[in-house]
DSSP file (Angstrom, degrees, kcal/mol; ACC not computed):
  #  RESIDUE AA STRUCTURE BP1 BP2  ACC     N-H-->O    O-->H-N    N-H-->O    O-->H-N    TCO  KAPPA ALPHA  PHI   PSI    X-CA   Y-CA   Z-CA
    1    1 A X     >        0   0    0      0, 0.0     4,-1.8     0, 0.0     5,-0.3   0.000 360.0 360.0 360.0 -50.5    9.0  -67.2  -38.5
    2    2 A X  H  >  +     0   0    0      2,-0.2     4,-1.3     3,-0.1     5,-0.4   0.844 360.0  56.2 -82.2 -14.1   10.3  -64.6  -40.9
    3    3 A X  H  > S+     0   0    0      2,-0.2     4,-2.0     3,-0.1     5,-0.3   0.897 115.5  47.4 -41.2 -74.1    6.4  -63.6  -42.0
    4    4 A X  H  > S+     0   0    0      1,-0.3     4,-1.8     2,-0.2     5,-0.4   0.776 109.0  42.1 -28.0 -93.9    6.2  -63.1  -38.5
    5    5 A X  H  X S+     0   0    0     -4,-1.8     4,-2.5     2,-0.3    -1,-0.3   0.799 114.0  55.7 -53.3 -45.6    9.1  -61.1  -37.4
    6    6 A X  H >< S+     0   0    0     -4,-1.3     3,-4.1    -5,-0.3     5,-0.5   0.917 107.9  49.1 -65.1 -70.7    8.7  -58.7  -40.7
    7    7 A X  H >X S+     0   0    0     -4,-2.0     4,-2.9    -5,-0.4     3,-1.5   0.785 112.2  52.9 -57.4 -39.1    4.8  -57.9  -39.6
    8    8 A X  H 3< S+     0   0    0     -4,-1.8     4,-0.3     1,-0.3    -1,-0.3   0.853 108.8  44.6 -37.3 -40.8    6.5  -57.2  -36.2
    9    9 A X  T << S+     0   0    0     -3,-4.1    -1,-0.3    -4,-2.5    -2,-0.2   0.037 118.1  47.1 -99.0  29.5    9.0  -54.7  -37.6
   10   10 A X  T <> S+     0   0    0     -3,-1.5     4,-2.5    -4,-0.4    -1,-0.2   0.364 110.5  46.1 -98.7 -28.1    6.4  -53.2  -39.6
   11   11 A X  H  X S+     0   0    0     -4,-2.9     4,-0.8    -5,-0.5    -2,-0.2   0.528 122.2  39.8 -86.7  12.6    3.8  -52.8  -36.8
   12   12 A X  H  > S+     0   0    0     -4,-0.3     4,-4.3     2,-0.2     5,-0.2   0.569 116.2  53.9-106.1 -24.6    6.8  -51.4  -34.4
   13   13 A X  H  > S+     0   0    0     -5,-0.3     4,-1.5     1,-0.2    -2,-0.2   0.988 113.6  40.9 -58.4 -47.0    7.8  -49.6  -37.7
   14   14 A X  H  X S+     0   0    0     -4,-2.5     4,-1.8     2,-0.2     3,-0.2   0.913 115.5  49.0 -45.4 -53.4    4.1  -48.3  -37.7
   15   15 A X  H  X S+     0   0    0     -4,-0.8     4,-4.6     1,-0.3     5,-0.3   0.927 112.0  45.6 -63.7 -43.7    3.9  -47.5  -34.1
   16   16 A X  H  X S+     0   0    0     -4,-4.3     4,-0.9     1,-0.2    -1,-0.3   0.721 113.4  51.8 -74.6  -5.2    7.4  -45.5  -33.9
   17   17 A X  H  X S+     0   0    0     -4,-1.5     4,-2.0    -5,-0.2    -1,-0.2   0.898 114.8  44.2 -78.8 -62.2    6.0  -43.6  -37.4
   18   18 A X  H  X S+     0   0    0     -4,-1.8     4,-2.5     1,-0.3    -2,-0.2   0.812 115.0  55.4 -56.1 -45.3    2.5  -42.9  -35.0
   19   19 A X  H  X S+     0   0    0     -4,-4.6     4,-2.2     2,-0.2    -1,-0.3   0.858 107.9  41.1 -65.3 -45.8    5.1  -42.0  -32.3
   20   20 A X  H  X S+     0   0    0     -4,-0.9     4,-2.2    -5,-0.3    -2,-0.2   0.884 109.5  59.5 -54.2 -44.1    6.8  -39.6  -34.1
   21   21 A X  H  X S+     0   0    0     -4,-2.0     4,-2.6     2,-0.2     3,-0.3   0.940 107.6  44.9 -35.6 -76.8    3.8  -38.4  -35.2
   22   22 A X  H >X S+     0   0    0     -4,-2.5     4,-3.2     1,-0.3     3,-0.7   0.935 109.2  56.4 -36.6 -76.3    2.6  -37.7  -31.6
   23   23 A X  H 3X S+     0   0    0     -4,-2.2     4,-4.8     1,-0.3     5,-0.5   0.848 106.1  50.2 -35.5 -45.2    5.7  -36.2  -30.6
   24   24 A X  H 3X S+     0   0    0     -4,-2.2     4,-2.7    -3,-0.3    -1,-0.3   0.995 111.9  43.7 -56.9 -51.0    5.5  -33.7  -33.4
   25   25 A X  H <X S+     0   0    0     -4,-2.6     4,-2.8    -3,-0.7    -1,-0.3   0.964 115.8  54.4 -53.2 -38.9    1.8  -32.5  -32.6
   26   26 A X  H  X S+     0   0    0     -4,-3.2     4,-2.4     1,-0.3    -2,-0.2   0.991 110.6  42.6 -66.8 -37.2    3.1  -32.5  -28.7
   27   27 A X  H  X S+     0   0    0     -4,-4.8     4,-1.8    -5,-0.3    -1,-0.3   0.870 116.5  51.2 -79.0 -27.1    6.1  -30.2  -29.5
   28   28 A X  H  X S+     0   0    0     -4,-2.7     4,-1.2    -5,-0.5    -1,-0.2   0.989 113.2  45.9 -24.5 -85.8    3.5  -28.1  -31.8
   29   29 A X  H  X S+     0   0    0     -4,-2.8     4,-2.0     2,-0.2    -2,-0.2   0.728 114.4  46.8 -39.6 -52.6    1.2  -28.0  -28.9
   30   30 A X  H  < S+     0   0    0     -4,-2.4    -2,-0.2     2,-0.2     4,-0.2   0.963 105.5  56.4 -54.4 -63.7    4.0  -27.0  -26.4
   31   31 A X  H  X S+     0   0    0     -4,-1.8     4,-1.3     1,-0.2    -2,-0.2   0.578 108.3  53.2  -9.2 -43.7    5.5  -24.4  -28.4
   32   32 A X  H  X S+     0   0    0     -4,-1.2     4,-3.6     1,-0.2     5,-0.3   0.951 108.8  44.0 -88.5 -21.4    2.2  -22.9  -28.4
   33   33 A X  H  < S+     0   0    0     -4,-2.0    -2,-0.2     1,-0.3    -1,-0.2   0.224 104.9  61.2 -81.8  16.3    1.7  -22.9  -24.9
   34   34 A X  H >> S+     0   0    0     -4,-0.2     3,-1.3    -3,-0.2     4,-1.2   0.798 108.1  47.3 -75.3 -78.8    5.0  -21.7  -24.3
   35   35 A X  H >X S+     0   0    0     -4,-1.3     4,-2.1     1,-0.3     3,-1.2   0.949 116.5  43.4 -49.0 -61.5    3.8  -18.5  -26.4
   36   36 A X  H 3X S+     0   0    0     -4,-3.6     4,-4.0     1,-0.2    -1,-0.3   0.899 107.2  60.3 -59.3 -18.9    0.4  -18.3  -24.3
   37   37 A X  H <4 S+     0   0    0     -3,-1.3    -1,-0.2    -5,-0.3    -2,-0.2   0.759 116.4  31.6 -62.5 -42.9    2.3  -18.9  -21.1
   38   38 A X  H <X S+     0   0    0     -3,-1.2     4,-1.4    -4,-1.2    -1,-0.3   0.729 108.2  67.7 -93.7 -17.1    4.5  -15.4  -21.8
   39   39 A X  H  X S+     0   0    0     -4,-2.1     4,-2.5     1,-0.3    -2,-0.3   0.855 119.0  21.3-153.3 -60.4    1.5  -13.9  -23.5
   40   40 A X  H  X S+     0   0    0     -4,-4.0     4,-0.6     1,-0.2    -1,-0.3   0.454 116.1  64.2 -95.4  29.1   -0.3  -13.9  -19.4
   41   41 A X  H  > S+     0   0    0     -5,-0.2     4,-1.5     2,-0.1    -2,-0.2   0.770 113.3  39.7 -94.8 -39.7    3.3  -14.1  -17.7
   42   42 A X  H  X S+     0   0    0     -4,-1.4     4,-1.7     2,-0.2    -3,-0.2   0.786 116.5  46.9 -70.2 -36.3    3.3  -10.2  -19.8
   43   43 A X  H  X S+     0   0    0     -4,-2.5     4,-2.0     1,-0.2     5,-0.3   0.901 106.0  57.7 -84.5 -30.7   -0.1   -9.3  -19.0
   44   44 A X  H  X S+     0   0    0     -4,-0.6     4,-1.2     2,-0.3    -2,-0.2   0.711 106.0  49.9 -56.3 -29.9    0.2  -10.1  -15.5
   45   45 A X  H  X S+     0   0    0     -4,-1.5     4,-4.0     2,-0.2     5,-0.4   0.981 115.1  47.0 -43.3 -69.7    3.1   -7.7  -15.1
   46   46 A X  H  X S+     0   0    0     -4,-1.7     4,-0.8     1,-0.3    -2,-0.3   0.661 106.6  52.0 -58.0 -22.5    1.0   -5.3  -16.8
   47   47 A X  H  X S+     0   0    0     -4,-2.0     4,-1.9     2,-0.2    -1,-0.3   0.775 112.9  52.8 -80.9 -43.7   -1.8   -5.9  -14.8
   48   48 A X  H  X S+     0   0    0     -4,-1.2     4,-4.3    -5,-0.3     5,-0.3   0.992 107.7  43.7 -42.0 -63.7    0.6   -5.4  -11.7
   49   49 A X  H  X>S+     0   0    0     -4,-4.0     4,-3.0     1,-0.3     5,-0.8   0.977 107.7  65.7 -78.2 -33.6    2.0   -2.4  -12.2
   50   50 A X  H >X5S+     0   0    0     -4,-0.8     4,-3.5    -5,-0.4     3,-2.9   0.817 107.0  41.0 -21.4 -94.5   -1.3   -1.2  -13.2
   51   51 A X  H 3<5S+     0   0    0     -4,-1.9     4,-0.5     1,-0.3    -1,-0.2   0.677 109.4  55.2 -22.0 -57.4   -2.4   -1.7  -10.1
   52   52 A X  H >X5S+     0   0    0     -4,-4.3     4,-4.4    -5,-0.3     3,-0.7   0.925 111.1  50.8 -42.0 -57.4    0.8   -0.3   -8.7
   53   53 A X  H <X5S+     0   0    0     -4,-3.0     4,-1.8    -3,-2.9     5,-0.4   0.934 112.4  52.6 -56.7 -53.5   -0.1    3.0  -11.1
   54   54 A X  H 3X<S+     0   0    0     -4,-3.5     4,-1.6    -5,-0.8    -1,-0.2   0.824 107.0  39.5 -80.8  -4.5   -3.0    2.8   -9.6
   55   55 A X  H <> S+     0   0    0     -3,-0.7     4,-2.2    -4,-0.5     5,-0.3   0.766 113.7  58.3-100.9 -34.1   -2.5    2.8   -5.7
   56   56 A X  H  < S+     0   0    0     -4,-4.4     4,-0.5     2,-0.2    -2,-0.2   0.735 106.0  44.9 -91.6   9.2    0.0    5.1   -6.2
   57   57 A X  H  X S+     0   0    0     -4,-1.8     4,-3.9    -5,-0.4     5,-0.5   0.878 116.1  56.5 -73.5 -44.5   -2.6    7.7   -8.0
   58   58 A X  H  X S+     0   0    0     -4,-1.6     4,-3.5    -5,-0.4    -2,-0.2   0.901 104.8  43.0 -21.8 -64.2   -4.7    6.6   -5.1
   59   59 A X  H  X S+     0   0    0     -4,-2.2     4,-2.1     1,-0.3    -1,-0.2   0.651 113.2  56.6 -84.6 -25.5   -2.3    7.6   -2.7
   60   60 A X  H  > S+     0   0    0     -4,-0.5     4,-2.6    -5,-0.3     5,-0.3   0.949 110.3  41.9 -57.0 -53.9   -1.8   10.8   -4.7
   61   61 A X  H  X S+     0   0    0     -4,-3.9     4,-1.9     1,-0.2     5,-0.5   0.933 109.9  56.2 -71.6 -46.3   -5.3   11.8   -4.6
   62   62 A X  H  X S+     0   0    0     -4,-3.5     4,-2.7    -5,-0.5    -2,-0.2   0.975 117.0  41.7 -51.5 -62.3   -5.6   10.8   -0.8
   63   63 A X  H  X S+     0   0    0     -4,-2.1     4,-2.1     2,-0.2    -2,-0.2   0.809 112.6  48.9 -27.3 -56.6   -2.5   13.3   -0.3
   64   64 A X  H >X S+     0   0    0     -4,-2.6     4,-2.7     2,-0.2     3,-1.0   0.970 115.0  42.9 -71.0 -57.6   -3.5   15.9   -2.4
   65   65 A X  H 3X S+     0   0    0     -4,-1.9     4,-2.7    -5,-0.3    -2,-0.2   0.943 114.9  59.5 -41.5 -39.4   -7.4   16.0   -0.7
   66   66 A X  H 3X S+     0   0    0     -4,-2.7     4,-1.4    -5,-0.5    -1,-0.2   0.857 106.4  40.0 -63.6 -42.1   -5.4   15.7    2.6
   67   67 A X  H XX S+     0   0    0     -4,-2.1     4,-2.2    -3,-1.0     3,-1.3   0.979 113.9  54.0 -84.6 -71.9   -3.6   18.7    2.1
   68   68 A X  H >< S+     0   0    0     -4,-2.7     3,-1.1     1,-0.3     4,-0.3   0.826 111.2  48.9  -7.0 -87.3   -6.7   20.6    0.7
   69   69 A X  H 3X S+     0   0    0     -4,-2.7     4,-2.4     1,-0.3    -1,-0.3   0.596 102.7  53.0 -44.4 -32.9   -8.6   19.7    3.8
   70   70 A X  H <X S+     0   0    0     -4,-1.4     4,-1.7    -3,-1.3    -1,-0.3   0.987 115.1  56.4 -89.7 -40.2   -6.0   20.7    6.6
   71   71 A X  H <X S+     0   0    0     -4,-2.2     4,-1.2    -3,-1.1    -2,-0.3   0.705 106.0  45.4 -27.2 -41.5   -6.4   24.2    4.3
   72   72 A X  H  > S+     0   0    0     -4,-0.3     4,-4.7    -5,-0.2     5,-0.3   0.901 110.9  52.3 -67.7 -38.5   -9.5   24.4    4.6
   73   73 A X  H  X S+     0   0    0     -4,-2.4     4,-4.2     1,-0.2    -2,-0.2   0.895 110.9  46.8 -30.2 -54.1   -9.3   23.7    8.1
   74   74 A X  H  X S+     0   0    0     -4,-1.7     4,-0.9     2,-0.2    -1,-0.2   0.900 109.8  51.4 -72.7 -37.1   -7.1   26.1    8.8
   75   75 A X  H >X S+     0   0    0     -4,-1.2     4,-4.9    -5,-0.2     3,-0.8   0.968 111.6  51.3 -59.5 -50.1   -8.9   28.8    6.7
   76   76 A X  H 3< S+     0   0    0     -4,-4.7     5,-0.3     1,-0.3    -2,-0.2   0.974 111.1  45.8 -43.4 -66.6  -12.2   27.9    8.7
   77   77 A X  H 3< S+     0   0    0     -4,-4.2    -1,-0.3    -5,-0.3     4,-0.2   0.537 113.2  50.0 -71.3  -3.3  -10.4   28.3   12.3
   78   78 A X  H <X S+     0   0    0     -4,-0.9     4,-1.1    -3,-0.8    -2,-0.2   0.753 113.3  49.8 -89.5 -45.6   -8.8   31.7   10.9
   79   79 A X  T  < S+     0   0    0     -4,-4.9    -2,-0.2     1,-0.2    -3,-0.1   0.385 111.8  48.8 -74.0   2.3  -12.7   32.6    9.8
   80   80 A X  T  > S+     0   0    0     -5,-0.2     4,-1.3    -4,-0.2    -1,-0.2   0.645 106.0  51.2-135.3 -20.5  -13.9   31.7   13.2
   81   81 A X  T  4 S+     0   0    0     -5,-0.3    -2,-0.2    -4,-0.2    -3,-0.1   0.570 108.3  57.9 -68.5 -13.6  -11.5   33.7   15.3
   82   82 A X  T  X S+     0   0    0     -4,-1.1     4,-0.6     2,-0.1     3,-0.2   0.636 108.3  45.8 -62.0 -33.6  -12.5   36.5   13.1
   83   83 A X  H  > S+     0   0    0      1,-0.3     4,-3.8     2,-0.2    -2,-0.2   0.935 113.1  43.4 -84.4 -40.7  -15.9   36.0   14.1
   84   84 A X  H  < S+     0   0    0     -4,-1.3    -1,-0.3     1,-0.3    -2,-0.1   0.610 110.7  55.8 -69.9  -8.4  -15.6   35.7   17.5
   85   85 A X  H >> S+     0   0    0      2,-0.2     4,-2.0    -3,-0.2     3,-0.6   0.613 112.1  48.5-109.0 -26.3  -13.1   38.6   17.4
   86   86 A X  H 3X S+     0   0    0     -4,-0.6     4,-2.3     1,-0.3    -2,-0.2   0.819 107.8  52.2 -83.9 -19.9  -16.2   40.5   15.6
   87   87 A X  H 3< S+     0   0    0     -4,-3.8    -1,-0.3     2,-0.2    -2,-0.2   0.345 109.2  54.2 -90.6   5.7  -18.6   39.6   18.0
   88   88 A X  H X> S+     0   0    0     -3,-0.6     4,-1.9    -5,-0.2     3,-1.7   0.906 106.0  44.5 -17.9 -99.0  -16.2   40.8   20.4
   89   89 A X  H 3X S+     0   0    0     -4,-2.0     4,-1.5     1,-0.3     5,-0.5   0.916 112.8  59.3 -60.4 -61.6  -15.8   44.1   19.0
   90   90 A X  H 3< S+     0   0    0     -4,-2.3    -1,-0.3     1,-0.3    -3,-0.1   0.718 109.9  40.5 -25.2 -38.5  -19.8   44.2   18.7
   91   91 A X  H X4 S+     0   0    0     -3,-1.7     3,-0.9     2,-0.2     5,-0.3   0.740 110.1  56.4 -78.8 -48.4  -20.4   43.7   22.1
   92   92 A X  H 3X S+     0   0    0     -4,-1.9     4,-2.4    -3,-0.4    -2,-0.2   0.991 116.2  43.1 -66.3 -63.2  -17.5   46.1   23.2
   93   93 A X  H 3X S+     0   0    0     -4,-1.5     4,-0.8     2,-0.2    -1,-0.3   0.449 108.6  56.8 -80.2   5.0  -19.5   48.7   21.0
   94   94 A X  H X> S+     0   0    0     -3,-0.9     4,-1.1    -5,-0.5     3,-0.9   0.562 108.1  48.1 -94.0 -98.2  -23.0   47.7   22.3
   95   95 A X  H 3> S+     0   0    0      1,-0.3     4,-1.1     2,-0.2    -2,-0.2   0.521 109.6  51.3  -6.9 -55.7  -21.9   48.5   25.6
   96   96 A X  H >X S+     0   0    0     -4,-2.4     4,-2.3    -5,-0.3     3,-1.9   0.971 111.4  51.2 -50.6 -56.2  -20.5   51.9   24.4
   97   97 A X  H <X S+     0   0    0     -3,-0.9     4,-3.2    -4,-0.8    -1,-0.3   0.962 114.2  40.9 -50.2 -43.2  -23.8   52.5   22.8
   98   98 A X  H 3< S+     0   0    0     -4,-1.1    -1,-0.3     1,-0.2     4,-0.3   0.582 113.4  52.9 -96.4   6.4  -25.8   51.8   26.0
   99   99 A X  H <X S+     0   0    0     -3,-1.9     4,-1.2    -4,-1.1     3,-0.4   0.794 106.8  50.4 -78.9 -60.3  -23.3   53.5   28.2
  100  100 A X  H  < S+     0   0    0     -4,-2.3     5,-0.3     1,-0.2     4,-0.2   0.820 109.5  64.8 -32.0 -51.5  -23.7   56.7   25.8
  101  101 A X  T >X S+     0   0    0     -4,-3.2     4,-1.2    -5,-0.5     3,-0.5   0.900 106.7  33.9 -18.7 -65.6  -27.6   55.8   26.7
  102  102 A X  H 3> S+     0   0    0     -3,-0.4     4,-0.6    -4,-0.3    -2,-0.2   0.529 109.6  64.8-101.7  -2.6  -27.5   56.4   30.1
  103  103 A X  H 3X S+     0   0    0     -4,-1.2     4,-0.8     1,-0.2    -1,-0.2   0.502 106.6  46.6 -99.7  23.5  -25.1   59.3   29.9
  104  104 A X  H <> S+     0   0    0     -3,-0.5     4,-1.2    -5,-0.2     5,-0.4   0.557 107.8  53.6-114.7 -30.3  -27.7   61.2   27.9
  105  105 A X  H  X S+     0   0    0     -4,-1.2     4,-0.6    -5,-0.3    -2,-0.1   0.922 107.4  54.6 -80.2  -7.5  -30.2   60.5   30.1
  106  106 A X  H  X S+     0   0    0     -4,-0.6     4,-0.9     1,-0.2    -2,-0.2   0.915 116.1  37.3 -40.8 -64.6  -28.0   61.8   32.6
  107  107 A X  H  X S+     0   0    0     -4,-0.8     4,-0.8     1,-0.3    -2,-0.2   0.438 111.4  51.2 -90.9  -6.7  -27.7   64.5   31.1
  108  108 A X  H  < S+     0   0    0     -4,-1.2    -1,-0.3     2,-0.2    -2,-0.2   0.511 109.4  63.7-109.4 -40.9  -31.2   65.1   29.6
  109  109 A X  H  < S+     0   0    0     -4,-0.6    -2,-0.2    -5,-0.4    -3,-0.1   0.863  99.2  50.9 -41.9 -41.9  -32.0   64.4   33.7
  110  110 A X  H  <        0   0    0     -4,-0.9    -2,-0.2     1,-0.2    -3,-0.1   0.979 360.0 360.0 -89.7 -74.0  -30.0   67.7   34.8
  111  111 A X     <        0   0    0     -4,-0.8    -1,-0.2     0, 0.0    -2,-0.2   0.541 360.0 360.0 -73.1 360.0  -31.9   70.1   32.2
């Protein structure tokens, strides 16, 4: 009976030794994967606000082109009431010309 009962308390002695054992490696093991755990909890920020950095450059660039473009616009519709205002005046001085025309042949008529 006591044979017995000592190889019992040595093989529980063994097991809780084995147990400890385990435990150690797990808290090892945890500990690192605590570390890798902040390691993407940190890059995933950074990877946010990247993004964030980067929609609001978007949104910059969208702005800025936006702003360009209604300049140009405007410049364009200033350059095309100018034309029409020259094609105007062209017309207004073809007429004069071909008025001038017919008053010399008026007058080229009479002598």
């Amino acid at each position: 009976f006591v044979q017995r009962t000592e190889w019992s308390l040595q093989l529980m002695t063994q097991r809780a030794l084995e147990a400890e054992s385990n435990v150690e490696k797990l808290k090892q093991e945890i500990f690192i994967l605590q570390g890798e755990l902040e390691s993407s909890k940190l890059e995933n920020k950074n990877l946010k606000a990247g993004q964030t950095t980067d929609l609001g450059a978007v949104k910059h660039n969208i702005d800025f082109a936006l702003q360009n473009l209604h300049k140009i616009i405007t410049s364009a519709n200033w350059s095309i009431r100018q034309l029409a205002n020259g094609a105007e005046s062209l017309h207004f001085v073809a007429e004069v010309l071909k008025s001038t025309g017919k008053i010399s042949e008026v007058e080229a008529e009479k002598e």
